[in-house]
C-alpha positions in Angstrom: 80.8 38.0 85.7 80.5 36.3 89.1 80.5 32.1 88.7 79.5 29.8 91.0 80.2 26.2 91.4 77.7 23.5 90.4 77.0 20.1 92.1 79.3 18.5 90.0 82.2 21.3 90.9 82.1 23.1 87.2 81.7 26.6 87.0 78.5 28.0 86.3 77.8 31.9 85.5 74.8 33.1 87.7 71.6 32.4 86.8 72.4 30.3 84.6 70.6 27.7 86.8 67.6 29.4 86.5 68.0 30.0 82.6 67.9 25.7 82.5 65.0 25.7 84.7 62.9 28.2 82.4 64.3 26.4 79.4 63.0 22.8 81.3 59.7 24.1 82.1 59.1 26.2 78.8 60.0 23.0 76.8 57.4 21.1 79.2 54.9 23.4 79.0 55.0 22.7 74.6 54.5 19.6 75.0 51.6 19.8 77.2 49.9 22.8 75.1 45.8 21.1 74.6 45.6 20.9 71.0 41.6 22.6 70.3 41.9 22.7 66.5 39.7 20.6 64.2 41.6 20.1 60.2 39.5 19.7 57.4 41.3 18.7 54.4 41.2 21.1 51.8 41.9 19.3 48.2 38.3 18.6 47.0 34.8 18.3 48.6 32.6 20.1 50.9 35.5 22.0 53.1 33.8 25.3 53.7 30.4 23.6 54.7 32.5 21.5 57.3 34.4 24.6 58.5 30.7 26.4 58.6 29.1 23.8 61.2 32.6 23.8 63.3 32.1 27.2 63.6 28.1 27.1 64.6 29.1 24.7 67.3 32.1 27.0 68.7 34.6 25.1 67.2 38.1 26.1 65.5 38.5 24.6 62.1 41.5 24.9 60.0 41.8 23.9 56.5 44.8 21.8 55.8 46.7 21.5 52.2 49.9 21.0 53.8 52.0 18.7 56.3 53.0 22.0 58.3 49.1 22.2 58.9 48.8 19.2 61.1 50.9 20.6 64.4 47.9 22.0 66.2 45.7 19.6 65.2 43.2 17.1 67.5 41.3 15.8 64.9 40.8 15.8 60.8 37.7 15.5 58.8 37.9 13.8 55.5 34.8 15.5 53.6 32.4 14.2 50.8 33.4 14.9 47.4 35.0 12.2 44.6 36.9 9.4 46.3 39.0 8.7 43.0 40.2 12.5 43.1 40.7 12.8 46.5 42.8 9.2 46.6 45.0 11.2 43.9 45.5 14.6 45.3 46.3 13.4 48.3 49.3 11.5 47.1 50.1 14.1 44.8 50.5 16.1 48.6 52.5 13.2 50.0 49.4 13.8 52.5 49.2 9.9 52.9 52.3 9.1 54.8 51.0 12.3 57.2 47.3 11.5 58.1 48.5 7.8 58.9 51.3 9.5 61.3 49.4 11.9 62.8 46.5 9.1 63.6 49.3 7.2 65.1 49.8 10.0 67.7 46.5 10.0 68.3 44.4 12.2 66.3 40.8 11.5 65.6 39.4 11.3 62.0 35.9 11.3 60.2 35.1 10.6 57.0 32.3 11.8 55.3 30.9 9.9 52.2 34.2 9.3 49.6 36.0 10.3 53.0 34.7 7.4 54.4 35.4 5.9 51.2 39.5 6.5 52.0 39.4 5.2 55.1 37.8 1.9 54.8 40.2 -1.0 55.2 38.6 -2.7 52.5 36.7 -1.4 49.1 34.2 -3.5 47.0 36.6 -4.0 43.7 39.1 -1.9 44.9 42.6 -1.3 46.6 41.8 0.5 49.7 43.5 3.8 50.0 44.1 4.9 54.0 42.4 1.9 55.7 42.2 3.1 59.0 38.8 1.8 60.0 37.9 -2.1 59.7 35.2 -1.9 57.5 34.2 -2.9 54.3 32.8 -0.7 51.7 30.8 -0.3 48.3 31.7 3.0 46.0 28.4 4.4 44.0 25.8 1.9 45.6 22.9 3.2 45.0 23.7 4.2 41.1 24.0 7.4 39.6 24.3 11.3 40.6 20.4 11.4 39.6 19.6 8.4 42.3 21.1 10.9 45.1 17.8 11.2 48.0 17.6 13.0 50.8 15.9 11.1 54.5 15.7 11.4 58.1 17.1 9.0 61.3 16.8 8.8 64.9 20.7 7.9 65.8 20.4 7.3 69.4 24.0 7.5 69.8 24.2 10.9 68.3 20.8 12.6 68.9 17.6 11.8 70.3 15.7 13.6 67.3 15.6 13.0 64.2 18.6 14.2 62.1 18.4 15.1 58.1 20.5 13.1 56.2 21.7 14.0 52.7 22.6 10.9 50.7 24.8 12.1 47.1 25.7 9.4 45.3 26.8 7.3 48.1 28.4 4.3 49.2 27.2 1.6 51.6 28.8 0.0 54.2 28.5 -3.6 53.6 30.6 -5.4 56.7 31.7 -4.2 59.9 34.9 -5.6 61.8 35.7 -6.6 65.4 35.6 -3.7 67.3 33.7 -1.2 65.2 30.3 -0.1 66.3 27.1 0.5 64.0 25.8 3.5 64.8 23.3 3.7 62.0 21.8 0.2 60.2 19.5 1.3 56.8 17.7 -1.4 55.4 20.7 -3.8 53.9 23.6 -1.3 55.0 25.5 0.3 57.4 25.1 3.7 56.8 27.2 4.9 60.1 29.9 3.4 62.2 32.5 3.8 64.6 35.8 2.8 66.3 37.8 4.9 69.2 39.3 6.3 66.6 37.4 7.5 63.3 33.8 7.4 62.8 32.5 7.3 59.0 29.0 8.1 57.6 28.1 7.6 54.3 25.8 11.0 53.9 26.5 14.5 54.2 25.7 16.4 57.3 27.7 19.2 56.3 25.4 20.0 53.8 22.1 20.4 56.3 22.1 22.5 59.0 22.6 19.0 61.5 25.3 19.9 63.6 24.8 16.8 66.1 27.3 15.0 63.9 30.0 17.3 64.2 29.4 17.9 67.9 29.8 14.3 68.7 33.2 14.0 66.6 34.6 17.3 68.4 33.8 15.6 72.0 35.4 12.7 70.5 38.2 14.5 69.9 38.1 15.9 73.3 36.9 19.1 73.0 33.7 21.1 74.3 31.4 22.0 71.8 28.5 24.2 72.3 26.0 22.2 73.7 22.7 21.4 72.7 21.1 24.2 74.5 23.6 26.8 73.1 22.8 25.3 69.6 20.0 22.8 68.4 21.1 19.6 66.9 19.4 20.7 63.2 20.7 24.8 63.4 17.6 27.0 62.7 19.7 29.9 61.5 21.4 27.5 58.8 20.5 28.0 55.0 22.0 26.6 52.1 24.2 29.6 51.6 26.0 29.5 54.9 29.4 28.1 53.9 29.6 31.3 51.9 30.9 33.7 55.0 34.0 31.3 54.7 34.1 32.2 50.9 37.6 33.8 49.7 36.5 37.5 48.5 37.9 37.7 44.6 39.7 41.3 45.0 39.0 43.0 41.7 
């Protein structure tokens, strides 16, 4: 093998400059690769609706159980489902410690409903459970599963027609802190918000065929969504039975 001497007078095989360089660039090259992936956490709740309307708007969506599923990830949706439950599982997980670190490198989150819930830094009667978004929330506001109601908004922020909005035992947003913008005021409530960092609503898009909601989170999170030309803010081809394509198949 023929060597050659280095700046620094060692001996070097050749090439082996070249193998450092590739190494130097390959390693760059990692740390540059665009994150495009969208988590959904997948303990409890309406995952496979979320992945369904991800997918409508040209989106990759990943469900994520475990910390190992966070490495390609720009943003995380929180879904709707029991706050309670989802508080426990995802301590059971050790999923706590790895959402707070992962939003501390910069990924985007939105909670939907009891998502919301978990993020709030402050909960009626309540220990708050992730508290990434300075707001303060009310579990159950408007009473039970049978006082669940179903409306409509213009959310100028989000879509210049008027959006369904599913509303399933839901909490209210009672205060808003510095920094945090209302996207959507109902009555005596905040019913959506925002920081540059997570947006919350208290309803359930995923289960309409709105996709305006998760097109604005995806450009949040960078990304470039189909647009509204591509696909209309309230999906025609959306039925109730969509999230089924994403459906494991029982193999009998």
């Amino acid at each position: 093998m023929k060597y050659r001497k280095s700046l620094k007078g060692s001996c070097l095989p050749d090439g082996a400059g070249s193998y450092a360089t590739m190494a130097k660039k390959k390693t760059s090259a990692q740390h540059h690769i665009q994150k495009t992936t969208i988590g959904v956490l997948d303990l409890q709740g309406d995952v496979l609706e979320h992945l369904d309307h991800l997918a409508r708007i040209g989106i990759q969506g990943q469900p994520v159980k475990t910390s190992a599923d966070f490495s390609n990830l720009v943003g995380l949706i929180i879904p709707g489902g029991e706050s309670t439950c989802l508080s426990r599982l995802i301590r059971i997980f050790g999923l706590d410690d790895q959402i707070k670190q992962a939003f501390q490198k910069g990924m985007k989150i939105w909670g939907t409903c009891a998502g919301a819930i978990l993020l709030a830094s402050a909960i009626v009667g309540e220990k708050p459970h992730l508290g990434l978004i300075d707001i303060e929330i009310e579990r159950n506001s408007f009473g039970s599963q049978l006082d669940s109601f179903a409306s409509e908004a213009i959310i100028p922020k989000i879509s210049t027609n008027p959006l369904p909005l599913t509303f399933i035992r839901a909490p209210k947003i009672r205060r808003t802190g510095h920094g945090i913008e209302t996207l959507l005021w109902i009555d005596d409530y905040v019913a959506a918000a925002e920081s540059p960092e997570v947006l919350v609503t208290v309803f359930h898009p995923e289960l309409t065929g709105c996709v305006a909601f998760h097109r604005y989170f995806t450009r949040k999170c960078g990304l470039s969504p189909l647009d509204e030309n591509m696909v209309p803010d309230v999906d025609p081809d959306w039925n109730k039975n969509s999230w089924a394509r994403f459906a494991p198949v029982p193999q009998g």
